[in-house]
N, C-alpha and C positions, 0 to 999 in steps of 0.2 A: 390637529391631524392625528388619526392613531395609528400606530406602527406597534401596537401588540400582536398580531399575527407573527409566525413564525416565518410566511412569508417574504413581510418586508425585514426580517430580521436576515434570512437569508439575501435577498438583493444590498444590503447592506453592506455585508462582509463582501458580496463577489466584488462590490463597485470599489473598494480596497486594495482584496486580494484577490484579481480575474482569474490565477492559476489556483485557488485553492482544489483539493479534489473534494470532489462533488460527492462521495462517499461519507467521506467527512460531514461534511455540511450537513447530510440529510441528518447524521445522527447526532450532530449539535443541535436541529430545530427539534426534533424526538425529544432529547432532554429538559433542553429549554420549556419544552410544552408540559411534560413528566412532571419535573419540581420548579411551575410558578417562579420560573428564574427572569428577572426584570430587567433590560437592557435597555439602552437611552443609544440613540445615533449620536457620530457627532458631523456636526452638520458641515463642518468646514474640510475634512478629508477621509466623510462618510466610515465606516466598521462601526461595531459594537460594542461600547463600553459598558462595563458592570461595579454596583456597589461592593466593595470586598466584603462591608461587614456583613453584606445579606450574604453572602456565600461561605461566610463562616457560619452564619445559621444554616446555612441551606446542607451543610455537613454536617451538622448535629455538633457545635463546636460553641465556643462564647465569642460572641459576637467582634470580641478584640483578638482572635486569634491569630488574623491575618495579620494586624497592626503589632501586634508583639513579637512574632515570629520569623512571616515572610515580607514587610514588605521593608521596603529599600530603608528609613530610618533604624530597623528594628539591629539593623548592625551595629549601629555606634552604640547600641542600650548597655547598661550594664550585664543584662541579663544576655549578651552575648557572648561575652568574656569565657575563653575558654571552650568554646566551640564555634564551629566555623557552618555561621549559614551558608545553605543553597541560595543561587540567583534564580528566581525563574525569571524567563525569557517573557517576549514581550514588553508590554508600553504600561507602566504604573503613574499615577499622575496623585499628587495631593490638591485638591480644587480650593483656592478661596479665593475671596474677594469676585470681582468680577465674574470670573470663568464657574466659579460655585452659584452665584446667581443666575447666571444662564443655564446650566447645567440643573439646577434645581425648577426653574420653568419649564423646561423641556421635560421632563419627570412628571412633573402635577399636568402640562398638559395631554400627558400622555394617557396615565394613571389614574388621573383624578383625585391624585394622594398629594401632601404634603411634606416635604423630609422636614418640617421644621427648621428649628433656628439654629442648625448644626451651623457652626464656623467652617471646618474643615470634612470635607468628605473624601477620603481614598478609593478612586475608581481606576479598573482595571480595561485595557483591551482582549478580545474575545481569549486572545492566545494566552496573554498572563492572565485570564480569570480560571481556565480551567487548567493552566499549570499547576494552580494553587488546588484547584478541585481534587486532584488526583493524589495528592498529600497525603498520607496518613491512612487509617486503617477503619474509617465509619462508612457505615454501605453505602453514603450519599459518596462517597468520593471512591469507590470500589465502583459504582455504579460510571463514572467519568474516567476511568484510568483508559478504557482501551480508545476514548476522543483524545482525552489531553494528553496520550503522551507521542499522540500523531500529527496533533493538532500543533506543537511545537517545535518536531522535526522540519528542518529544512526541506528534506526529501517531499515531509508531508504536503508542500505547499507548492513543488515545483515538482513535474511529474518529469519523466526523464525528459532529458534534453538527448535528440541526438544529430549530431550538424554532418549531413552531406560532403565532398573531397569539392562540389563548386567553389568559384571564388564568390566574399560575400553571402554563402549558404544562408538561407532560412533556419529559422529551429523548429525541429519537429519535435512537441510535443504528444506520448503517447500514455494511453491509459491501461489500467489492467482489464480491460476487456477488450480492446485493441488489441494489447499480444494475449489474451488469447483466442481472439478469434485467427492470430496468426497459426498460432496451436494446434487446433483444431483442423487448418487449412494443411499445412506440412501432414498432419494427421492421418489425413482422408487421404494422401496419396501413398502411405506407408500400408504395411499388416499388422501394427502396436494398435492392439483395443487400449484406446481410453476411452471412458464413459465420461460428458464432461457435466457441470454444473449438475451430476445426482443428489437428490434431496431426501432427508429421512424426517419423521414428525422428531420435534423435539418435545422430549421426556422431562427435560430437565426445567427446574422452577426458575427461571433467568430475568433480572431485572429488565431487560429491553422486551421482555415476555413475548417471544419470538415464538410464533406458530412451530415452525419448521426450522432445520439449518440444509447449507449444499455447501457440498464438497465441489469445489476448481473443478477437477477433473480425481478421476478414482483405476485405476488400474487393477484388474481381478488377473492374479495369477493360479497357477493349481495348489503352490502352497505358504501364498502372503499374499494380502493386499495391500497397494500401495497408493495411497492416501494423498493429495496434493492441494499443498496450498499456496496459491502465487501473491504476489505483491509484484508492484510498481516500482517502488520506492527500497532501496534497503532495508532490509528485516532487521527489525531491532526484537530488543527483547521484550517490550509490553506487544511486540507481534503474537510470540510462543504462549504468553502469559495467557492474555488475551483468546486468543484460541483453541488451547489447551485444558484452561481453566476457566473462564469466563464464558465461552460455548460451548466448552465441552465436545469437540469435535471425537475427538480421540477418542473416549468413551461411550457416545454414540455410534462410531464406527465399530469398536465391537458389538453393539447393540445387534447392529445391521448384518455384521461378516461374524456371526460367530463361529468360534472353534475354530478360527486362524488369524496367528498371530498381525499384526498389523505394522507396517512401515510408514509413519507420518511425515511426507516429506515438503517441506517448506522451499519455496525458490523465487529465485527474482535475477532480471538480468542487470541488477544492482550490487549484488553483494549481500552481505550479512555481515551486522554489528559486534565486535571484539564481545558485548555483554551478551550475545544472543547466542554465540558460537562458546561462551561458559555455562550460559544456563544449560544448554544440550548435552553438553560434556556433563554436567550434575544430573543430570535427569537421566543421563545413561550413564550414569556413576562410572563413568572412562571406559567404559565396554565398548567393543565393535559390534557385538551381535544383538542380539534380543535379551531384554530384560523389563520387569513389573515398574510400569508407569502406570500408576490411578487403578491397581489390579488388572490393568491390559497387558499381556505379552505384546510388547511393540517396542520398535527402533523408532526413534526421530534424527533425522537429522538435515541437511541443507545440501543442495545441488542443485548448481547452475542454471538459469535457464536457456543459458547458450549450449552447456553439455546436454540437456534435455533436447535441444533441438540437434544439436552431433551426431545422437542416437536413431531419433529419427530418420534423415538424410542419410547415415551409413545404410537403414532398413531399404529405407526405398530405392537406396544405387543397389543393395546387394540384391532385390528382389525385380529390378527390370531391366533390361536390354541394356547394352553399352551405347549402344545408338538412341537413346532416349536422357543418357547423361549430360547432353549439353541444352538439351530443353528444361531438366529442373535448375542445371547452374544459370540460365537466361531469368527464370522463376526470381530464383532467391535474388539474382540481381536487380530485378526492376520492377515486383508488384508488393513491397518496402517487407518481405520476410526478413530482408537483413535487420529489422531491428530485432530479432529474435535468434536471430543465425549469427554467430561469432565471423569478424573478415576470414580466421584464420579458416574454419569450416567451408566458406567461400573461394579461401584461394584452394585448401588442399582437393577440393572437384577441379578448382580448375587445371589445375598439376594433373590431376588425374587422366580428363579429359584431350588435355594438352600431349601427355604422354603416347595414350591411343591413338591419337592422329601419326604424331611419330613414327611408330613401331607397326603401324600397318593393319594395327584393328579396327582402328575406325579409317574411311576412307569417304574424302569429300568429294560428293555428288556432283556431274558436270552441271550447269543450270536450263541446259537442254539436250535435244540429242543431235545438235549442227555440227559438224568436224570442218573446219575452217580448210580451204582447201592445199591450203600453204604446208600442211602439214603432211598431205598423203604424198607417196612418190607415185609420181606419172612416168610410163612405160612410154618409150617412145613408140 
């Protein structure tokens, strides 16, 4: 059977891990295909395992680099003594006997290769092979940082969760094109121009040799652009890294907006990572205002994607009828904006809403125009 297509390397991992994001995945088979990276099924609770020592070749490294450094033995070495290795995460296994012979047939008959009469071979699952990938400073693993270090987030692999007040609630899983097509929708009913998924050709010489890049959504004011990039999942800091550096967003957008400065702003209705909310603070060397990132006059920094929807729904109650307030609070409650909409954003309409009926500006409609007759006085 051959399972070298990227393909079945993909149904592989899903039949695994069914929640991985699908974002991910594609630019695992991209790589995989890129650098001739060789994975074997295992056939007893299917994913994708790899040889460590090819993938210390495969970063331009000596072929024991894994074995001496990262993998699970390499702590008790002497050569540990005195510094304290990283664990990466994921499934490391040392194979012999039995489980190495089957493992080594399933190789040749995939490959048509031999590993020979290796005793011991150290293989990794998809997660701990490109933990390891991201390691160090050679462009093969420069070229893996912005997979592997999402590839082993939690978040990376469980997209939000968010459970309904029912009893027994289902979970709903949401993706980041889901909130934003929620985005978009709150959008259209406000007066905030966003422009969303705009795309510029990319300039820049990038290992994924990427035609073009798109910005989330982009916001043209008269004197800043304000640049946005969403995630799913908590932004970590190979988010910023990754995007900043690695696509070069930042820098393309001045490309695009020149002669005004630019405001990079990162969000997710996750949060952001204690390292991601340091690198910002470096990068804006503790300033609140604008200052030279990569020679761009630009602010970066992170905001809610529940404040970003706050802002919204304050536009659209300030800009229509009071009498139209209880049709976007019915919205947000039942056609699922609330994964986008904070409750607290939810209750304060309702308060609102609730107030107007009170005070006599809104007044409920009879539901026809019959007057019961019990109610009029009859003249004798």
């Amino acid at each position: 059977m051959n399972i070298i297509s990227t393909d079945s390397l993909k149904n592989s991992i899903l039949a695994s891990t069914p929640e991985v994001d699908s974002t991910i995945l594609e630019e695992l088979c991209f790589l995989t295909r890129k650098h001739n990276l060789k994975w074997v099924p295992n056939k007893e609770d299917n994913g994708a395992y790899y040889i460590m020592s090819q993938l210390s070749v495969a970063k331009g490294l000596d072929p024991e680099d894994y074995r001496k450094h990262w993998s699970p033995e390499a702590k008790s070495t002497p050569a540990a003594k005195g510094r304290q290795l990283e664990s990466l995460p994921g499934k490391a296994f040392l194979l012999k006997g039995k489980s190495l012979a089957r493992f080594k047939k399933t190789y040749e008959e995939t490959y048509g290769k031999s590993l020979g009469r290796a005793s011991a071979i150290r293989v990794g699952d998809w997660q701990h092979a490109y933990a390891y990938l991201i390691q160090g400073k050679t462009e093969a693993a420069k070229d893996f940082q912005s997979l592997g270090s999402r590839a082993i987030e939690d978040s990376s692999t469980k997209e939000i969760k968010r459970i309904n007040n029912s009893q027994n609630p289902p979970v709903k899983l949401i993706s980041e094109n889901e909130l934003q097509d929620q985005i978009i929708k709150l959008t259209a009913y406000s007066t905030i121009n966003l422009r969303f998924e705009v795309g510029i050709k990319n300039s820049f010489n990038t290992p994924d040799e990427a035609s073009h890049r798109r910005w989330d959504w982009v916001e043209q004011l008269p004197r800043v652009v304000k640049v946005y990039e969403l995630k799913a999942r908590t932004i970590s800091e190979n988010d910023i890294k990754n995007t900043l550096y690695s696509k070069h967003y930042l820098e393309l957008a001045a490309q695009k907006y020149n002669n005004k400065p630019i405001e990079f702003i990162f969000t997710s209705p996750n949060g952001i990572s204690w390292e991601a909310k340091a690198l910002i603070r470096e990068l804006m060397n503790d300033q609140l205002g604008y200052t030279n990132i990569q020679g761009v006059k630009a602010k970066i920094s992170f905001v809610d994607l529940q404040d970003i929807s706050q802002r919204l729904v304050d536009n659209i109650v300030n800009n229509n009828p009071i009498e139209s307030w209880f049709w976007l609070l019915n919205k947000l409650r039942t056609e699922d904006l609330n994964f986008v909409v904070s409750p607290r954003t939810i209750s304060k309409l309702n308060s609102q809403v609730s107030q107007a009926y009170m005070d006599g500006t809104l007044v409920r409609k009879s539901i026809n125009n019959v007057v019961s007759i019990n109610s009029l006085d009859i003249a004798a």
